[in-house]
C-alpha positions in Angstrom: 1.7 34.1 -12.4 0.6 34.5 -8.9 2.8 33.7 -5.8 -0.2 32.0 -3.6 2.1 30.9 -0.5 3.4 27.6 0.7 1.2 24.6 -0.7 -0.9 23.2 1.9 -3.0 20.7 0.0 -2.1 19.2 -3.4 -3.3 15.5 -4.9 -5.1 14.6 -2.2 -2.6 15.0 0.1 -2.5 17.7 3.4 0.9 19.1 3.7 2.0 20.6 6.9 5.0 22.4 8.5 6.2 22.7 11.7 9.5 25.5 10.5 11.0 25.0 14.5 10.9 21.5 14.6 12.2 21.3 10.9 9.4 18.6 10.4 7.3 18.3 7.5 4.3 16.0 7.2 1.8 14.3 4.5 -1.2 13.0 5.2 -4.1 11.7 3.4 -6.8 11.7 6.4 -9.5 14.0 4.4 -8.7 11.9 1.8 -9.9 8.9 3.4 -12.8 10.0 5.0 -14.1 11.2 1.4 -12.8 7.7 0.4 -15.1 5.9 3.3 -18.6 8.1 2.9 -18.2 7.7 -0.7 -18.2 3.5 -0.3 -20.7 4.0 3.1 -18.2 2.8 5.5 -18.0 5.7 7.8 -19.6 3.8 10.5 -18.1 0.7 9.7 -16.3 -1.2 12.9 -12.4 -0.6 12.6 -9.5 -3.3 12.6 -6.0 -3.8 13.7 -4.7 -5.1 10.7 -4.8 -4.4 6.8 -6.0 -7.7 5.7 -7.1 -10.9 8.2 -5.2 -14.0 7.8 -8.5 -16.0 7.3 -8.8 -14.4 3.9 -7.5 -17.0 1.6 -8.0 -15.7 -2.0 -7.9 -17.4 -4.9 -9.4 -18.2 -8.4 -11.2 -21.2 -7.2 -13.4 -19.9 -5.1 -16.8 -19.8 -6.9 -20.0 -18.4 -6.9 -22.8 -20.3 -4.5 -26.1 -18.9 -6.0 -27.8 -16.8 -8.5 -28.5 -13.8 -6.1 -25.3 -14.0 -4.9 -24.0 -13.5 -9.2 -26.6 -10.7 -9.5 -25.3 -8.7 -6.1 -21.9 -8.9 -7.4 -22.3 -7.2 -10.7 -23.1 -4.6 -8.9 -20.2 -4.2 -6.8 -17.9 -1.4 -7.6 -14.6 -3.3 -7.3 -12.5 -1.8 -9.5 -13.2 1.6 -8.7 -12.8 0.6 -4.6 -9.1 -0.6 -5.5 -8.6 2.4 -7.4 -9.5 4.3 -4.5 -7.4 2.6 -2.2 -4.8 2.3 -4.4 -4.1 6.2 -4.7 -3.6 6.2 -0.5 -1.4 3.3 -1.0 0.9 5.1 -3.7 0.6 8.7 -2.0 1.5 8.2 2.2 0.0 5.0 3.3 2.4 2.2 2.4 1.1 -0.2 5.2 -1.8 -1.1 2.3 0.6 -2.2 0.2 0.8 -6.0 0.3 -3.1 -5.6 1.0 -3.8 -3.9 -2.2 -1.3 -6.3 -4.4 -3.4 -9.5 -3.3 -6.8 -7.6 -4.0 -6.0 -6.0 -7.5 -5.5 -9.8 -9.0 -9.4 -10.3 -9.1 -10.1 -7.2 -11.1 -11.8 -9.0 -13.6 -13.3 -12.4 -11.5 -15.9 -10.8 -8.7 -16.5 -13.4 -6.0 -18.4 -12.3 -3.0 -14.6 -13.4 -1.0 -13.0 -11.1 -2.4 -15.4 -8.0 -2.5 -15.3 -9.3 1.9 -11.2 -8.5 1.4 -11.1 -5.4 0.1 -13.7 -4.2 2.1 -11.4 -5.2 5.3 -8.8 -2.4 4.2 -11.0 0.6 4.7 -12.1 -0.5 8.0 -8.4 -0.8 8.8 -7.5 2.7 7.5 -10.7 4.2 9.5 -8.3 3.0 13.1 -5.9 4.6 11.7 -7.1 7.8 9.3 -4.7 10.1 11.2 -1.4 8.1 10.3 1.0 10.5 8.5 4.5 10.7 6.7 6.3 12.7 8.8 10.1 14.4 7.3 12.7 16.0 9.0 15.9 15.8 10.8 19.8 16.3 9.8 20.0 12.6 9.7 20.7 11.1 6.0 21.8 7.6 6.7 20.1 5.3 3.5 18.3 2.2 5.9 16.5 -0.8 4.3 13.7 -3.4 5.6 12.4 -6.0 3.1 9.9 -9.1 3.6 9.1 -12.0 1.4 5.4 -13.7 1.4 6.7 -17.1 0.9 3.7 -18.6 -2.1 1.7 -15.7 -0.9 0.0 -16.3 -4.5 -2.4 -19.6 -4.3 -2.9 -19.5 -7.9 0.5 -20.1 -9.3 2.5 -20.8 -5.9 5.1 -17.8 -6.5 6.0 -15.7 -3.8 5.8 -11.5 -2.9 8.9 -9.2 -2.4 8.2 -5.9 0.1 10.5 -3.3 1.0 10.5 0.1 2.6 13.4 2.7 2.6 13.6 5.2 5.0 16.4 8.1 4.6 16.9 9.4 8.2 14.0 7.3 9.6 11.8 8.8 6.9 10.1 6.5 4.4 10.7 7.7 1.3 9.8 4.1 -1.0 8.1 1.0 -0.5 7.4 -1.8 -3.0 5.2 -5.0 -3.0 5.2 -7.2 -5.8 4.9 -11.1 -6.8 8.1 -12.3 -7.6 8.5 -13.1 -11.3 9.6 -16.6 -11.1 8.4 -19.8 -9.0 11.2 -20.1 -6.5 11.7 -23.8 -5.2 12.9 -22.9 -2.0 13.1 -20.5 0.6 16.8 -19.3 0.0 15.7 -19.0 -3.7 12.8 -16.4 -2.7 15.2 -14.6 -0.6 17.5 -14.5 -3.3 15.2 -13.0 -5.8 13.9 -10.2 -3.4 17.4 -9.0 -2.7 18.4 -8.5 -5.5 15.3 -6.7 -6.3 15.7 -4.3 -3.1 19.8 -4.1 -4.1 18.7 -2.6 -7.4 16.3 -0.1 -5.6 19.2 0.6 -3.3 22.0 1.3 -5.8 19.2 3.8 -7.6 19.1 6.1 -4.3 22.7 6.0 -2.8 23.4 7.3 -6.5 20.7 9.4 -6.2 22.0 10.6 -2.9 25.5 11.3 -4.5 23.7 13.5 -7.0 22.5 15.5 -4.5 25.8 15.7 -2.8 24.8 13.5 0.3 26.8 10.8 1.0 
């Protein structure tokens, strides 16, 4: 075995520590970049925000012409959501939602959807240098959840999202269609508390097990 020193890069990910500020951060900037040239985007015009609201996808939008089916079959979809799917996992749960409404067309290429996920990379270009940033004495457990009320035009059922932070730290963050049609708004947030309660209950006792209460 050989002792080669604090890890400074591992999965992707750049780890670097600042030992007087107690702070440690991840990021996945050189990540991205590779992630942009790869998909020739590098030059491509950034945006403010991960997906634009005038992006309304669903299965019944359809191809228009036969140049339009050839181009497609082309397109490397699946292995752009791959891609971004990794950052979304690894540091950069703002992509989150984003990359939940995108992965439902893995298997129906439209030329409207290939437009979506081609938004998220120009978002994560204005913003290649964001970072998970740990440290502090601080341990309190906080929670922030979000429901896409019939975020899903294909069956009308709604998304859950949450993000826990420990100390102001994000440590997990979720996005997922709910598993039922809820009839009404109350019902929604019903169903996505109790799926952030669960998620809760997991790390206080996970917490305990460390011997931070």
């Amino acid at each position: 075995m050989k002792d080669l020193g604090a890890v400074k890069q591992i999965l992707g990910m750049r780890i670097t520590r600042d030992k007087k500020n107690h702070k440690l951060t991840l990021s996945q900037s050189e990540y991205i970049e590779k992630l942009l040239k790869r998909f020739n985007m590098q030059n491509a015009k950034p945006v403010s925000i991960p997906l634009a609201s005038h992006f309304k996808l669903s299965k019944d939008v359809c191809h228009k012409t036969e140049e339009e089916m050839a181009h497609m079959s082309k397109v490397q979809y699946a292995s752009a959501v791959g891609s971004l799917m990794y950052a979304m996992v690894c540091t950069r749960l703002d992509i989150a939602h984003e990359m939940g409404v995108v992965s439902r067309y893995m298997n129906s290429l439209e030329k409207e959807y290939w437009m979506a996920v081609k938004w998220i990379p120009r978002y994560l270009r204005g913003t290649t240098n964001q970072t998970l940033c740990f440290g502090g004495s601080n341990i309190s457990l906080q929670e922030y959840a979000a429901v896409d009320m019939e975020g899903d035009l294909n069956n009308r059922r709604s998304a859950t999202g949450y993000v826990f932070t420990i100390g102001g730290t994000t440590v997990s963050w979720f996005s997922k269609i709910q598993s039922v049609v809820a009839l009404s708004t109350i019902e929604v947030e019903y169903v996505a508390s109790t799926e952030v309660s669960k998620e809760m209950i997991w790390l206080k006792k996970f917490l305990d097990e460390l011997g931070k209460k």
